[in-house]
C-alpha atoms as one frame of an Amber mdcrd trajectory, in Angstrom:
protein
  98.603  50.756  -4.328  98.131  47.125  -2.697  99.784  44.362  -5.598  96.576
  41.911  -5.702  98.368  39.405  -7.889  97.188  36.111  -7.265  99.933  34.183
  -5.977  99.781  30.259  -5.093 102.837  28.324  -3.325 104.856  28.111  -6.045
 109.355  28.401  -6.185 110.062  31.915  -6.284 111.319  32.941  -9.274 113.655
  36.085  -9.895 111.718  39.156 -10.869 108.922  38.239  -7.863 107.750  39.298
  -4.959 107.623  36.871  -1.990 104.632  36.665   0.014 104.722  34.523   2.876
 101.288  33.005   2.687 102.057  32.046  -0.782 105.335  29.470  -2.213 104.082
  30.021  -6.131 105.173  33.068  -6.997 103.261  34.798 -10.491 104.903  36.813
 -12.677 104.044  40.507 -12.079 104.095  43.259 -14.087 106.874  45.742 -12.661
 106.705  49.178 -13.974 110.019  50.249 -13.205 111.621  48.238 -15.744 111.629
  49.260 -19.428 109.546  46.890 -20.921 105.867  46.362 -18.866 104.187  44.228
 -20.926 107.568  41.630 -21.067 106.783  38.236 -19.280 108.685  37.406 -16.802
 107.719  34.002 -15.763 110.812  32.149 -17.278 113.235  35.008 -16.628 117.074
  34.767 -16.514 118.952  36.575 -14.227 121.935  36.877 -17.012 119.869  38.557
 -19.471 117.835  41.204 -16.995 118.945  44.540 -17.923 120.102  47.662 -15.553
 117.136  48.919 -14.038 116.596  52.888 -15.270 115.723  54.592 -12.220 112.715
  56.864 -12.780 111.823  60.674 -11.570 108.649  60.213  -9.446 105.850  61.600
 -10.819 104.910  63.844  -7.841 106.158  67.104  -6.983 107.441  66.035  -3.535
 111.293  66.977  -3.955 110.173  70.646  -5.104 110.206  72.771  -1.730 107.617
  74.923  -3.064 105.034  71.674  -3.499 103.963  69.860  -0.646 101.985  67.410
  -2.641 101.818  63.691  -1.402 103.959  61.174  -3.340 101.432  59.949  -5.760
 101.055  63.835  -7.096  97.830  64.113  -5.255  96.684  67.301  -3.686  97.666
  68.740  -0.281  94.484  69.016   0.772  93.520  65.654   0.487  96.542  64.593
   2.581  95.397  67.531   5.183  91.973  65.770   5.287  92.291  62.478   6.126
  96.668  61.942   6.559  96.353  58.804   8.348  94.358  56.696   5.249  96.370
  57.541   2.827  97.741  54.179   0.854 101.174  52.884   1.290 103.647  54.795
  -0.820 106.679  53.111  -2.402 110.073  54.102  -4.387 110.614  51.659  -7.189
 113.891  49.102  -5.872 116.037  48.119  -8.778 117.429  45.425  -7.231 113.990
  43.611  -6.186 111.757  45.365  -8.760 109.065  47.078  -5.946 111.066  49.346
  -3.170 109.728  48.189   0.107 106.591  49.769   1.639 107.912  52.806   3.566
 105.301  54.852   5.710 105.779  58.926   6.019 105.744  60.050   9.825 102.748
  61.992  10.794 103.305  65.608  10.998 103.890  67.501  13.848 101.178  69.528
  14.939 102.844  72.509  16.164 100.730  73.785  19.355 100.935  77.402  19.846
 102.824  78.887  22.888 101.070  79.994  25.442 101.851  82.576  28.201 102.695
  81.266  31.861 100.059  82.297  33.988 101.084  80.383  36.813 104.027  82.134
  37.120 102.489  85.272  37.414  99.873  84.094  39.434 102.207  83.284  41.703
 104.220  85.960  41.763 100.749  87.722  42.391  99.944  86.079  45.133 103.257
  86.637  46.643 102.873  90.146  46.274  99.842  90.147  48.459 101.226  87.997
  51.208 104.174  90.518  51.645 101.153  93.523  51.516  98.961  91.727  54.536
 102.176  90.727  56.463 103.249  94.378  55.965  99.618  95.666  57.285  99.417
  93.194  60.049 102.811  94.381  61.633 102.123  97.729  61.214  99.014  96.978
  63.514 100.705  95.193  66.033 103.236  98.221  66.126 100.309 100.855  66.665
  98.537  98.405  68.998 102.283  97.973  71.386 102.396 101.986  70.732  99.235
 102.555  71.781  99.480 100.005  75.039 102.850 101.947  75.826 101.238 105.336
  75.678  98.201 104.020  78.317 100.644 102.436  80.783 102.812 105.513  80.671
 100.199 107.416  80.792  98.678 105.682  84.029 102.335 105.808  85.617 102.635
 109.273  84.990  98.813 110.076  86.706 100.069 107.572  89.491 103.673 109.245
  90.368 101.142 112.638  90.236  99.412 111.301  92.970 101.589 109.936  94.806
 103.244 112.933  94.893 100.108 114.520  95.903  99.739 112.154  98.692 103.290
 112.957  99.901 102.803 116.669  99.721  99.659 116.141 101.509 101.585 114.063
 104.108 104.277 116.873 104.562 102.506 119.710 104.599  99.122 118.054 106.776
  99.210 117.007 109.988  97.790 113.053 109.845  95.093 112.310 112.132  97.014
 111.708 115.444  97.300 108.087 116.303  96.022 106.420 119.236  99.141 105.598
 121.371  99.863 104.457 124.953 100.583 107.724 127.189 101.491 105.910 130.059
 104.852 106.675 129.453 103.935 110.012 129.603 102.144 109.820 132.643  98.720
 109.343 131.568  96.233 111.567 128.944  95.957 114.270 131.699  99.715 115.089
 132.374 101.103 118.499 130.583 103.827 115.888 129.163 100.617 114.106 127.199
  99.307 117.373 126.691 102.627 119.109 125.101 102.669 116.414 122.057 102.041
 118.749 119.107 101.189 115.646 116.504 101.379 112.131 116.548 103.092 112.010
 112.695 105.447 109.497 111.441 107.473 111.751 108.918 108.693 114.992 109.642
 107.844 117.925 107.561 110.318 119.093 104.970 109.988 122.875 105.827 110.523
 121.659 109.976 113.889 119.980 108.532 114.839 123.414 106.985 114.175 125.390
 109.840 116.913 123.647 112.123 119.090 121.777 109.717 121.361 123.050 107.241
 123.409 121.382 104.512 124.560 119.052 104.282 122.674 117.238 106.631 119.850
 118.058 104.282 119.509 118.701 100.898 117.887 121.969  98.564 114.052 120.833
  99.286 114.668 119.635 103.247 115.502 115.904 102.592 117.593 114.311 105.490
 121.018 112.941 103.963 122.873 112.662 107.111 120.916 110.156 109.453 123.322
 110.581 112.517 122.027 114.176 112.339 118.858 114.585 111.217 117.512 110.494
 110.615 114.533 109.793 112.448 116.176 107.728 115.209 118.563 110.205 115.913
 119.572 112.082 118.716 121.831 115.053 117.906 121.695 117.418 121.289 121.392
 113.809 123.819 118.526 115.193 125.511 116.681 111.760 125.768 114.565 112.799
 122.483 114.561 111.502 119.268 114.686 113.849 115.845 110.759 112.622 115.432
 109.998 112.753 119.326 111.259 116.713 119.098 109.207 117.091 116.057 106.491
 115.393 117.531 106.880 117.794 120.638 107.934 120.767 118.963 110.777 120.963
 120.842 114.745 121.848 119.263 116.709 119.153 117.770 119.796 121.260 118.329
 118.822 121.870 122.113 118.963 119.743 124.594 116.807 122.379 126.645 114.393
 123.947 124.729 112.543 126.409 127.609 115.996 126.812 129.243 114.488 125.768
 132.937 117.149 123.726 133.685 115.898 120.373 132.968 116.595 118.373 129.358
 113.871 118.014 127.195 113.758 114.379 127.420 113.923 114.373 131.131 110.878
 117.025 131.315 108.497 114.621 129.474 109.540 110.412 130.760 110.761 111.652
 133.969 108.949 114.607 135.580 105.968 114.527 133.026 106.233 118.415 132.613
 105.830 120.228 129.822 109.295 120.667 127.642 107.964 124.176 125.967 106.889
 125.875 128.935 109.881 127.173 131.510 106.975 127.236 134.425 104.723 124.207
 133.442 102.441 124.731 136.796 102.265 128.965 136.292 103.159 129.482 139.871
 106.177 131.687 138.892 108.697 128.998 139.440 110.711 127.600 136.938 110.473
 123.572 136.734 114.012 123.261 137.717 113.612 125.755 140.632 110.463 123.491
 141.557 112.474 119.921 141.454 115.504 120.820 143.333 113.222 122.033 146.112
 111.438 118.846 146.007 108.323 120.493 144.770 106.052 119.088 142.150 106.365
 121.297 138.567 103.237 120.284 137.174 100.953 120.802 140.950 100.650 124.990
 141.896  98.818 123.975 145.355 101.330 121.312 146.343 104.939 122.182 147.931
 106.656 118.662 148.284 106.085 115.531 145.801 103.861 113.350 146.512 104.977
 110.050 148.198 103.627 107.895 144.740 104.663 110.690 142.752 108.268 110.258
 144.505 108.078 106.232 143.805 106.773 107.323 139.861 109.918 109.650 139.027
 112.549 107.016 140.684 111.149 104.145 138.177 111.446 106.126 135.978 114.572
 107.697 136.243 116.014 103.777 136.676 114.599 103.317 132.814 115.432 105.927
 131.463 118.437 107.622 133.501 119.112 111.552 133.309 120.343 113.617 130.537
 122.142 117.453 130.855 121.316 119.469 131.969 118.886 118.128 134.167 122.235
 116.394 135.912 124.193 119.942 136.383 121.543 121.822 137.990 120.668 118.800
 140.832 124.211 118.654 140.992 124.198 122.641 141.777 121.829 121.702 144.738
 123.273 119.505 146.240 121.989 116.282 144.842 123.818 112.856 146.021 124.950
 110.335 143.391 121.961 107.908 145.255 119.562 110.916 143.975 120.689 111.114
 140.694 120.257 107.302 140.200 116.725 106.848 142.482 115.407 109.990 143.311
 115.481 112.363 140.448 115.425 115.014 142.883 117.499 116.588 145.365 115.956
 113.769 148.885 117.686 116.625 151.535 114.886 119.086 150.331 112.236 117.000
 150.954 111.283 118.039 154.389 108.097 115.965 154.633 106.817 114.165 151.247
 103.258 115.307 150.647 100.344 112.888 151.481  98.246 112.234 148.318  95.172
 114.380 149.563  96.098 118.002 149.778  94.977 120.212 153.009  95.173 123.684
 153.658  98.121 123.376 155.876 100.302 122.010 153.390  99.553 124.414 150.680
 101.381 127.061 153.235 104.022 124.888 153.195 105.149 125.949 149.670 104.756
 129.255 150.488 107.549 128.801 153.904 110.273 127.204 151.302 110.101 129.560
 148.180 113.269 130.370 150.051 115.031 126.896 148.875 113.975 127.319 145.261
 116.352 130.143 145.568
């Protein structure tokens, strides 16, 4: 409890308290001694007497009590802790024990479970789960792109294979080419061209080529032999000219008249297939070395432009075998082999290009050369 002594500036005395405000210190009453009532306003140091320390009167220091220190109840500490009075100990050596305040008690706060952490660790879980789902969808989406573009490569190789086979086994709409060289759309040289294609057949590579120029399914591996630009029997035709003509690769005379194959269609304009291109019962070589025209049955001689057409051409395209042998056989000068393409001693009188009666007997006279 709060001293309210009245004190006025007055010499401390021993046995006082000192207040500040105040220099006249009054005697107080101090409990703690053994004598109360004893006045201590003239009091001698010398004479004061062993203070007897006293037992407080509260059950404080009994662990089974949690009264306050003035013995009052624990409730009204629990009700109101922070207005309770000042509580002192009694100070033998100043008579009142300083004012000493108790700490507040710790209010203990009860634990409580960390549901962060396991929100997080919750939310974790589910950002592993959609990552999870969204590459398994890209995965089935890639799958599912592979499978279409395989699928579209496999359905193009089919039809490109389809188109080749086509290509093989069809004959392609024949081109429109130049037959000049041939001697013009009319001439049995024009006429002979089977196709116009730019690939030969597989089974047409099988029929006259054997391995290993080809292969199991009639695919040219040796060019020299059987490439397109080639010219295995030299007879002035190329593999796809004697395909184009139906003619033999392998032969350089495929009607066995005499004449090469080559030489029958750029030279003479006949036709390479047929042994008697005109029908007259003369073989095309039999009908040259006479000077007679193979491809005319009502004319003996050449004509004098056909003459000038066969030397131009023979200068472009020079003679093969055996069309060389059987001049040669005849008689035919090294000036006829170059120019003439024909054997010039035979020619008894070039025919004019209009054709009379007269000289249609004329063939008939000379079957005798064609001999």
């Amino acid at each position: 409890m709060k001293d309210e002594t009245n004190l006025n500036p007055q010499p401390q005395a021993p046995g006082t308290t000192f207040n500040p405000e105040n220099t006249q210190a009054q005697p107080v009453q101090n409990t703690s001694f053994p004598d109360a009532s004893q006045d201590f306003s003239y009091f001698d140091p010398s004479q004061a007497q062993e203070p007897q320390a006293q037992a407080p009167t509260s059950n404080y220091y009994n662990t089974g009590d949690y009264s306050n220190y003035n013995g009052q109840p624990q409730e009204a500490v629990a009700q109101d802790f922070y207005t309770q009075p000042d509580n002192t100990f009694p100070d033998p050596n100043i008579g009142i024990a300083p004012t000493t305040n108790l700490e507040p008690a710790t209010e203990t706060v009860p634990e409580t479970q960390n549901t962060f952490t396991e929100q997080k660790t919750g939310n974790r879980k589910l950002l592993f789960i959609a990552v999870g789902a969204v590459v398994v969808l890209l995965i089935a989406a890639g799958s599912l792109a592979y499978l279409n573009y395989n699928n579209k490569s496999i359905k193009t190789d089919k039809e490109t294979a389809q188109t080749a086979t086509t290509i093989t086994t069809t004959p392609e709409e024949p081109m429109k080419i130049d037959n000049s060289i041939t001697g013009g759309d009319t001439t049995p040289a024009t006429k002979a061209k089977k196709n116009s294609d730019t690939k030969i057949s597989l089974d047409w590579n099988k029929k006259y080529f054997r391995s290993p120029s080809i292969d199991a399914d009639g695919n040219c591996i040796v060019l020299e032999t059987c490439g397109l630009d080639s010219d295995k029997d030299r007879d002035g035709l190329t593999t796809l000219q004697e395909y184009q003509y139906g003619t033999d690769p392998l032969n350089e005379d495929t009607d066995g008249d005499g004449i090469a194959d080559g030489d029958e269609i750029y030279i003479y304009y006949s036709d390479p297939t047929n042994k008697d291109t005109d029908t007259d019962s003369y073989s095309d070589g039999e009908e040259i070395v006479a000077c007679f025209d193979p491809n005319i049955a009502s004319v003996d001689n050449f004509s004098t432009s056909r003459l000038t057409t066969i030397g131009n051409n023979v200068s472009l395209k020079t003679l093969h075998e055996p069309t060389i042998k059987t001049l040669k056989a005849k008689g035919a000068t090294q000036v006829d082999l170059n120019s003439k393409a024909t054997v010039s001693a035979k020619c008894l009188k070039p025919a004019s290009d209009s054709m009379s009666s007269t000289q249609t007997n004329v063939k008939v006279t000379n079957t005798s050369t064609l001999k």
